[in-house]
C-alpha positions in Angstrom: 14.4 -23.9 -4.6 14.3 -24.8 -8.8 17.1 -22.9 -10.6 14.5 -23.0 -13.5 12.0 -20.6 -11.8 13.0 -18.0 -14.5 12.0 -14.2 -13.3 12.0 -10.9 -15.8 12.1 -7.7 -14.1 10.8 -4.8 -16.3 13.1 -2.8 -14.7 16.8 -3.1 -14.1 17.3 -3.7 -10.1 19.6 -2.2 -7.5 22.3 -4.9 -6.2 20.5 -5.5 -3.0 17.2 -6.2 -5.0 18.4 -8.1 -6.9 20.4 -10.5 -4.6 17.1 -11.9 -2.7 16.3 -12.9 -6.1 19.3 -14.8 -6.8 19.3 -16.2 -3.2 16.4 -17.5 -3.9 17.9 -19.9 -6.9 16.2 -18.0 -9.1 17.2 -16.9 -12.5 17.0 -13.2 -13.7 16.6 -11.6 -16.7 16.6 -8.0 -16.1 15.7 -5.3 -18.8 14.5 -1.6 -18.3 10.6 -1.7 -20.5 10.2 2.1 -19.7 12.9 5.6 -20.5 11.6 8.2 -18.0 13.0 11.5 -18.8 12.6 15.1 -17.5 11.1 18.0 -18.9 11.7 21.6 -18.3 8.8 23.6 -16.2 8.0 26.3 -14.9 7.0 27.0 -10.8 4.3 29.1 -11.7 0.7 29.1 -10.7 1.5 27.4 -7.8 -1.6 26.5 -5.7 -1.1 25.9 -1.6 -0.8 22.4 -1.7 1.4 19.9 -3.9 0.7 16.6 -5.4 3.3 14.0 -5.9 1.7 10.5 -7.3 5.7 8.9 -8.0 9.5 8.9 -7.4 9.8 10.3 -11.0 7.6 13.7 -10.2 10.1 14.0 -6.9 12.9 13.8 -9.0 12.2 15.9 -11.1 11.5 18.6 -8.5 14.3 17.9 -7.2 16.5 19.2 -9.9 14.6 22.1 -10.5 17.0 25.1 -9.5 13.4 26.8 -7.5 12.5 23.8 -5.7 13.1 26.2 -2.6 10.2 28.6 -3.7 8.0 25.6 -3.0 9.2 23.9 -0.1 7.1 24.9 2.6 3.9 23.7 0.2 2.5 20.9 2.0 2.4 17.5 -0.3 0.1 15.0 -0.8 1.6 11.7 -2.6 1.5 8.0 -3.3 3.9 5.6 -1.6 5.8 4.9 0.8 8.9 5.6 -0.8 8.0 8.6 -2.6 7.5 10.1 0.5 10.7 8.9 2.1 12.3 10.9 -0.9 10.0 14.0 -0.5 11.1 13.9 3.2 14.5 14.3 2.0 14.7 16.9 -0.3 13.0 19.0 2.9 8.8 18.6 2.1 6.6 18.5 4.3 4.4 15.4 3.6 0.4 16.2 4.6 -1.0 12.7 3.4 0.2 10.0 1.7 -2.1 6.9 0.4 -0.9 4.0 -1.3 -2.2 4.6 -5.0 -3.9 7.8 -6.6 -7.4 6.8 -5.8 -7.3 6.4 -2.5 -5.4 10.0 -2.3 -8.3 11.3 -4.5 -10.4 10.1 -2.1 -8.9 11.2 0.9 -8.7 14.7 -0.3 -12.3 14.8 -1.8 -13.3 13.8 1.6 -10.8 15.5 4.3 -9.7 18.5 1.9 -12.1 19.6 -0.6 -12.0 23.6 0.0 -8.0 23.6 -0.6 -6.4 24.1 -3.7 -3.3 21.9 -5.0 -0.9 21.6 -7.9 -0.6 18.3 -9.6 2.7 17.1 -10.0 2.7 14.4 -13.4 4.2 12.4 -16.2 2.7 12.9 -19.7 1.6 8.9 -19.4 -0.5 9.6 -15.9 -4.0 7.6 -15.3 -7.0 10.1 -15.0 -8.3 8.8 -11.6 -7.1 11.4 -9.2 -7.7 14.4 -11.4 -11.3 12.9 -12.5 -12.1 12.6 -9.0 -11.1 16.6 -7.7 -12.4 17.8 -10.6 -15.6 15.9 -10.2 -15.5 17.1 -6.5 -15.0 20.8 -8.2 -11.5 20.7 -5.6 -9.3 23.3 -7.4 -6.3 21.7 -8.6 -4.3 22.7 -11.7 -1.6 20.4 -13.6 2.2 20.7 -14.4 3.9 18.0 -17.0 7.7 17.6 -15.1 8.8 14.2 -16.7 8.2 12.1 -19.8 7.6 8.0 -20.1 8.7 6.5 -22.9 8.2 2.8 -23.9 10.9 1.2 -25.0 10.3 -2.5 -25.1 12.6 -5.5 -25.6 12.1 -9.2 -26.9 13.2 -11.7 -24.8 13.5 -14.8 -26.4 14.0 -17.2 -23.1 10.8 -18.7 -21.1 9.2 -17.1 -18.6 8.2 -18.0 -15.3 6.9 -14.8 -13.5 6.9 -11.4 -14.2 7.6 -8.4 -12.0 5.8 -4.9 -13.0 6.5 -1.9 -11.8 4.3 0.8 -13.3 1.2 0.4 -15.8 3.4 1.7 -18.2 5.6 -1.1 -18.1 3.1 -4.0 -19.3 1.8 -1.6 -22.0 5.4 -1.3 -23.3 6.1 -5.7 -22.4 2.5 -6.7 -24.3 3.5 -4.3 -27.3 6.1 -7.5 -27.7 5.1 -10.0 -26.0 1.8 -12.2 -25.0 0.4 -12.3 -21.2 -0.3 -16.1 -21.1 1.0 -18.7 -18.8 3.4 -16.0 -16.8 2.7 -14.6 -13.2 2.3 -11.6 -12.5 3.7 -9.7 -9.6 2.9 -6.2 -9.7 3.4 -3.4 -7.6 -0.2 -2.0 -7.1 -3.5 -1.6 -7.8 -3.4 0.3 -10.6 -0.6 -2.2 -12.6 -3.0 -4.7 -12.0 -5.8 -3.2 -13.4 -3.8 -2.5 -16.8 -2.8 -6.1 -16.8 -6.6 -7.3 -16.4 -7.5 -4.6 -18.8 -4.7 -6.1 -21.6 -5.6 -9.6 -21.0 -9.5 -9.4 -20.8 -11.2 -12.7 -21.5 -8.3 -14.4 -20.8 -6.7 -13.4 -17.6 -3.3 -14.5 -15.8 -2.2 -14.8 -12.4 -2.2 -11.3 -11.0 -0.4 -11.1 -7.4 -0.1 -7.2 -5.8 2.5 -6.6 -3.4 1.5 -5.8 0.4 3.1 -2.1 -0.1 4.2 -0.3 -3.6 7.6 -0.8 -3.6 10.3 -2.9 -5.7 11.1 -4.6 -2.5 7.5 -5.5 -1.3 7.1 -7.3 -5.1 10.2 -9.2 -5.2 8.6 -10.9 -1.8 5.6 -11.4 -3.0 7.7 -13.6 -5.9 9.7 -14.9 -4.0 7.3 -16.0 -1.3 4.6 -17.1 -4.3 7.3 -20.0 -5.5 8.4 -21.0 -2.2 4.8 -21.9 -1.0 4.8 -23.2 -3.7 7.4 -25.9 -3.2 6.7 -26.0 0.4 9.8 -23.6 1.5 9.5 -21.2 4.8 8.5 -17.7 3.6 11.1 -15.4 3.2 11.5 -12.9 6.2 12.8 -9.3 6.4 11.2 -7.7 2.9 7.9 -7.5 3.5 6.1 -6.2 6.9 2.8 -7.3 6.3 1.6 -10.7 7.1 
């Protein structure tokens, strides 16, 4: 495969990540678009069920000294991953969906007499809690971690792009243009912001099979070797 397939990750990448990557032949320029941080909260007010819509909102119950006063709360929350992580800090996952509309509308439509606590960042899209509110589900909202943008100029060409978060390509287009670049993003909702940035002039857009770092990365690196007539890549992605 071309060494000068050159990839930006807007978020720095775990070794293993980042080796399929580099297996690949391609070349990486890594940079971290977004500063999540933490915020102190309280567990009060706490309705029966718990809403979790990303690693971050885990994390940050995870370090919260009464997580146990909330454990046996059952959650509802997006991704695969995020409820791997629920799963091991000892919650019991109700339903998970693979981006906050189709959670919205899986509670609207399986739960709407229960009441649940929303989990979220202080950068959060408005679909879920549009949606319960609209379905008058009871549901009240906790702030536990903060997004910051923190963009960075990067001065070499571009090939393709991976995004993580909408966050992410509002922080990368606050520097940059969205032109000849690919897109790989990890879900609906990233894609949507990228659409909604670019308007009139839209870019490649390719959504990973499942939300995670891993699933986009094969998407990429799948994307260029059809490309240039390669075998896919095996043993990332499940999905056909």
């Amino acid at each position: 495969m071309s060494p000068s397939i050159r990839i930006l990750s807007t978020k720095k990448l775990k070794s293993n990540q980042k080796q399929f990557l580099l297996n690949a032949k391609f070349s990486l320029v890594e940079a971290d678009f977004i500063r999540v941080t933490e915020l102190p909260f309280r567990l009060t007010e706490i309705n029966q069920n718990l809403i979790v819509t990303s690693q971050n909102s885990a994390k940050a119950l995870a370090a919260h000294p009464e997580i146990q006063d909330i454990r046996r709360n059952p959650v509802f929350c997006v991704g695969s991953k995020t409820a791997d992580l629920l799963d091991e800090l000892g919650f019991t996952v109700q339903e998970s969906a693979d981006n906050a509309q189709e959670l919205a509308n899986l509670i609207v439509k399986e739960y709407p007499t229960e009441s649940f606590t929303f989990f979220s960042g202080n950068i959060r899209r408005n679909e879920l809690p549009m949606a319960l509110m609209e379905a008058d589900v009871e549901m009240n909202e906790i702030e536990v971690y903060e997004t910051e943008l923190t963009p960075v100029e990067i001065k070499s060409e571009i090939n393709g792009i991976l995004f993580f978060s909408p966050s992410a390509v509002k922080s990368f287009v606050s520097k940059h243009e969205l032109a000849n670049q690919v897109c790989f993003c990890i879900g609906q909702t990233t894609a949507a912001e990228i659409q909604r940035v670019t308007g009139s002039n839209p870019v490649t857009t390719i959504i990973a099979n499942q939300p995670t770092i891993e699933s986009t990365i094969a998407k990429c690196v799948n994307y260029y070797a059809n490309l240039q007539g390669f075998q896919n890549l095996v043993g990332l992605d499940k999905k056909p």
